[in-house]
N, C-alpha and C positions, 0 to 999 in steps of 0.2 A: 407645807403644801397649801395650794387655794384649791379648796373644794364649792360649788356649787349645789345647795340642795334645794330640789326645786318639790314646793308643799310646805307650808305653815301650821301643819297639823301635827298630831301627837309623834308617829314615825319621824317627821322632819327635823321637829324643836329637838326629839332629845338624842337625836346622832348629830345634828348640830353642837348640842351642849359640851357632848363627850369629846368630838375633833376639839372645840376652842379648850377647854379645859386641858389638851394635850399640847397646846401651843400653834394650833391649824389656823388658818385665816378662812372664815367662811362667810360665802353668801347666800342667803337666804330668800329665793322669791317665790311668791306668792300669785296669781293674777286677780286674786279678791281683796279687796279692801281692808279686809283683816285676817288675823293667826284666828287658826284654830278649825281649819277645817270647816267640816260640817258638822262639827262638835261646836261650833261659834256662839256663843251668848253675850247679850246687851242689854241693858235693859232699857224698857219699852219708854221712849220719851213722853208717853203721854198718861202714862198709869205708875211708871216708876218699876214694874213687874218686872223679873228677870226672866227673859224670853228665852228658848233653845231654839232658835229660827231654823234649824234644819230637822226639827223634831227632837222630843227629849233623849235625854242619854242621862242615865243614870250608872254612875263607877260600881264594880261590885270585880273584885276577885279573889283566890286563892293563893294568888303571887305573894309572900311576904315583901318579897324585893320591890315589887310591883309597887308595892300599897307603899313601902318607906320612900320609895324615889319619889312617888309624886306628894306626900305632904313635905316635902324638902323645897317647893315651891308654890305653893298653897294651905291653906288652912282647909278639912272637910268638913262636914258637919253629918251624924246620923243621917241617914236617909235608908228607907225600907218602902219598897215597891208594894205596893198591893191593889194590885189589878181587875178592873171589876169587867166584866161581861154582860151585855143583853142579846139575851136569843131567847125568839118569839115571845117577847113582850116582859120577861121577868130578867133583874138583876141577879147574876150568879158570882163568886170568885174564880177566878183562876187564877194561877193555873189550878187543875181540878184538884181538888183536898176533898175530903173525908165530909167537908160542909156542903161541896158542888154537888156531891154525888145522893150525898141525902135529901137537898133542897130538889134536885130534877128528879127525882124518884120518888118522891112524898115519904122516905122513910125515916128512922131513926137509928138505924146502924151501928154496932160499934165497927173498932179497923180489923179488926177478923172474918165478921159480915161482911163487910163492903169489900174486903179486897176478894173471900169470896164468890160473891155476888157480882164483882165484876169481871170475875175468871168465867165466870159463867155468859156473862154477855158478850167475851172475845168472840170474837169469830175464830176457832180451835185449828179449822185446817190447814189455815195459813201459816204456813210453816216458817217460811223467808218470804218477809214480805219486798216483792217488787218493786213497791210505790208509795206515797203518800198515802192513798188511800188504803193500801191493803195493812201499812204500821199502822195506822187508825185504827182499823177493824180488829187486827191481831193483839193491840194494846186494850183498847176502852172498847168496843162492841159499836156496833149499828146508832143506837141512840144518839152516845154523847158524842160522838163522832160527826153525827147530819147538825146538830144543836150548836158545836162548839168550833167547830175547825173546817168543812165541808164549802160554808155559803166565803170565811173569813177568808182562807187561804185562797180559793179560786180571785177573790177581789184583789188579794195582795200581789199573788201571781201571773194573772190574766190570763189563767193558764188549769185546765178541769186534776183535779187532785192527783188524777191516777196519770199525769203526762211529768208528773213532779218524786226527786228522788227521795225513798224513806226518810234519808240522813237529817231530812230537814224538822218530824217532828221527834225524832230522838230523842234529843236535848230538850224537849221540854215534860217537865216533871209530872209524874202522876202520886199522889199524899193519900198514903191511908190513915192520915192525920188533920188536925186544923191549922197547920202552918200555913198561909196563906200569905208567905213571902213569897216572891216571885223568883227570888235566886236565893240559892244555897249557901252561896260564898261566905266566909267568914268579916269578909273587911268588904263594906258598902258604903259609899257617903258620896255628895252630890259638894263641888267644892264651894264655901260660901261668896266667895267673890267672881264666881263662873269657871267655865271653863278656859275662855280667851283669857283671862287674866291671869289665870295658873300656864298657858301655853307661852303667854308673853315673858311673862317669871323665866323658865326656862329659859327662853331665847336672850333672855336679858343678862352678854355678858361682850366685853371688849373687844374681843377678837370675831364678834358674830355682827353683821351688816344684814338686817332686815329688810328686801326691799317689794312692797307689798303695790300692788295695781300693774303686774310684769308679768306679760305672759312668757314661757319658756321659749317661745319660738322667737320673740325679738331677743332672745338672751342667749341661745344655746350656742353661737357662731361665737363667741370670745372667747380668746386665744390667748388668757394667762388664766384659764382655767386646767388645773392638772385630774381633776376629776369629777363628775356628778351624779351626786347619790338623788335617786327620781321618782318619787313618792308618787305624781301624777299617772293617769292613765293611760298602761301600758300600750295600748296600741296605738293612741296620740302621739307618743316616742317616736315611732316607727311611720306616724303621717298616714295611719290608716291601711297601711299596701296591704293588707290581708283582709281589709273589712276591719266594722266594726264590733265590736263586741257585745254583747248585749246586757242591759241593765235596768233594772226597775227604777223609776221615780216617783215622786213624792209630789202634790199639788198639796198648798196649806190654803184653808178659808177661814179667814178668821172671823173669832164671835167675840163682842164687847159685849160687856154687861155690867149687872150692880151687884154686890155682895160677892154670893157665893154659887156659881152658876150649876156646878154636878155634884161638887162634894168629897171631890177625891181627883187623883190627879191624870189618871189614866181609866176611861172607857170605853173596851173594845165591842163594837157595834157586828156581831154573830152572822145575822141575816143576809143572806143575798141578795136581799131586795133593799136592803139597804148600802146607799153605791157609797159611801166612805167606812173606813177600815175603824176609825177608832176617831174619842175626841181626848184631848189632852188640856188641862186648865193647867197654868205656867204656875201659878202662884203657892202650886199646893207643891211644886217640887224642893219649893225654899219655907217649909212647915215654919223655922225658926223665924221670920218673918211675914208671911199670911196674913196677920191679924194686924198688918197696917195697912192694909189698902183696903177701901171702902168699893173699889172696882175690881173688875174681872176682866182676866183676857184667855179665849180658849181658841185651838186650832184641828178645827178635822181637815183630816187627811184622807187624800184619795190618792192609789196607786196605780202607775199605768205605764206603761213602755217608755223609755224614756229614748227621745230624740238627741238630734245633734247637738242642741242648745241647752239641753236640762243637765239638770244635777243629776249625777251616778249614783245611787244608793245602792242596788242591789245588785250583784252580780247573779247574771241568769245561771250560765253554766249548764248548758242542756248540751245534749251532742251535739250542734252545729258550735257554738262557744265553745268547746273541750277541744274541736278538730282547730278551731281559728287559734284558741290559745297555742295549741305545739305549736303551731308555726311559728308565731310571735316571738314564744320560748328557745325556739330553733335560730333566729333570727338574731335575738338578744344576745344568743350565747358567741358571737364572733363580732361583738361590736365593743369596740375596746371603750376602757377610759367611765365606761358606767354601769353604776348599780342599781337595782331595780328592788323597792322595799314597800310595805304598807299594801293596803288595803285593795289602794288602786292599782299598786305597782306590778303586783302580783295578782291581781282580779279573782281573790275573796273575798268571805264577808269575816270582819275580824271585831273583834266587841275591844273597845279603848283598852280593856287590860292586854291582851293577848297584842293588840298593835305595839303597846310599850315594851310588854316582855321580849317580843321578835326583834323590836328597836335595840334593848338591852343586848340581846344575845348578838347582835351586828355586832355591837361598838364593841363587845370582845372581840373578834374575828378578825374585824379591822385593828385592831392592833393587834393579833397576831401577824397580821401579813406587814404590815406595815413595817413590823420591828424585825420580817424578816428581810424586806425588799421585795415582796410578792406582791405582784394586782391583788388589787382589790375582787371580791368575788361579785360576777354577775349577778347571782340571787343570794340569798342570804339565805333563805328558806324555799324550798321544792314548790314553785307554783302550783302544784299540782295537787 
């Protein structure tokens, strides 16, 4: 079969990989100049630094399978996040550990006290919390809550905490200890030669035709295609007839300098009065190298609705988004000949591991159907 897979990103390459490795003829387009998504990396022509141009990404997960497939086409190197925070004038860690809670409360704690101590700061009547705000108040209390997450997330969101669903700070960890990694996961590492060149690895095989600067729409009318798996964004598919979807994006400003500009590689900026979310220095993501460059390159970010022309980062997902997606989904599901995968395809937000593992669990499927004479499935995973 000639399959078409349209997206150069992680979802794309590696159910690319798995058709050609079956004997499938595939093409692969792209409309950006290079693989790898917005996971894209290069480095900087004028410092040598290896950039993450759509913001860092750091691999970190729980998937054994996850972690063996991609060093099958890259080398990793240790990499361990640790995240620092300004609110109202003092540097803190997060996510919060046993250290945050002692430095903003001037005390010395051990993890019996503080967890405690911070049972005690919950706000207790909140039983099911609603909202962003109310998981705030019913996890950490009033304090660290207006300090840490209050000014950040409304910048991130454009959107006041309590219009936003719990779900979103769930996931992120509260330590009655001093681990002051940013993720739990057992297998983290940032890959040495980037991301694009481990996406390329993958893509790099006989039966796979790479054709990158193609937008989907000069391409989707060829007629010795027998099917295409469609990484890009779903309502772009469909030409919009429902509206568009909504999604956060990213403005980068960049900072040159000399030496060592912050000291670490991620700085989340707390304040609401300060209007970018965080600053990110490139060089401290490739520790194993750092110490050759006498220059610095760093990039704050500001967050804000993204237009017809920007880059999709975040999928909104509020009730007017949830009512457009069924439709979409309703839509999808009576349209032969394609499947709909990744991040975009499906309008979540999916962390590089979880995009591979749902990639993985495709390329089974498809060959069960395949080997039975069955279509291919619409969605691979429940949009929903």
């Amino acid at each position: 079969m000639h399959f078409c897979i349209v997206g150069a990103g992680f979802s794309g390459a590696v159910t690319a990989r798995h058709l050609a490795e079956r004997g499938h003829r595939i093409t692969v387009i792209d409309e950006r100049a290079h693989c790898g998504g917005n996971c894209h990396t290069a480095r900087d022509p004028q410092t040598g630094i290896m950039l993450h141009h759509y913001g860092p990404h750091i691999f970190h997960t729980a998937q054994e399978n996850v972690w063996q497939y991609v060093q099958r086409f890259g080398k990793f190197a240790p990499y361990i996040n640790r995240v620092k925070a300004i609110s109202q004038g003092r540097v803190y860690t997060l996510p919060i550990t046993l250290l945050t809670i002692n430095q903003f409360f001037g005390r010395t704690m051990h993890p019996a006290e503080a967890r405690e101590f911070i049972h005690q700061q919950a706000v207790q009547d909140i039983t099911t919390p609603r909202n962003f705000e109310e998981q705030a108040l019913h996890m950490i209390g009033p304090a660290l809550y207006e300090a840490f997450f209050k000014g950040y997330t409304t910048k991130q969101w454009g959107l006041p905490p309590t219009d936003l669903p719990a779900a979103i700070l769930k996931r992120l960890p509260v330590r009655f200890n001093y681990d002051d990694n940013y993720f739990s996961h057992p297998y983290q590492g940032i890959p040495i030669e980037g991301y694009t060149a481990l996406i390329e690895s993958i893509l790099t095989h006989p039966h796979i035709t790479v054709r990158l600067d193609t937008a989907f729409e000069t391409f989707r009318n060829q007629n010795n295609l027998d099917h295409i798996i469609y990484t890009g964004p779903l309502d772009r598919y469909f030409r919009f007839c429902h509206g568009r979807l909504g999604y956060r994006t990213l403005d980068f400003e960049r900072i040159d300098a000399e030496g060592d500009y912050q000291g670490t590689a991620v700085i989340n900026y707390c304040d609401a009065t300060t209007p970018y979310t965080r600053i990110s220095e490139h060089k401290h993501f490739a520790p194993w190298e750092a110490s050759l460059f006498s220059k610095t390159v760093c990039f704050r970010e500001y967050s804000r609705l993204a237009g017809p022309e920007d880059t999709p980062y975040y999928p909104i997902r509020l009730a007017r988004e949830t009512t457009m997606l069924d439709r979409y989904v309703r839509t999808a599901m009576v349209t032969r000949n394609v499947s709909f995968l990744g991040r975009l395809g499906t309008y979540r937000y999916l962390d590089m591991d979880v995009t591979i593992g749902e990639a993985l669990e495709a390329c089974t499927i498809m060959d069960q159907h395949l080997a039975l004479g069955k279509p291919l499935p619409v969605f691979f995973t429940d949009p929903h």
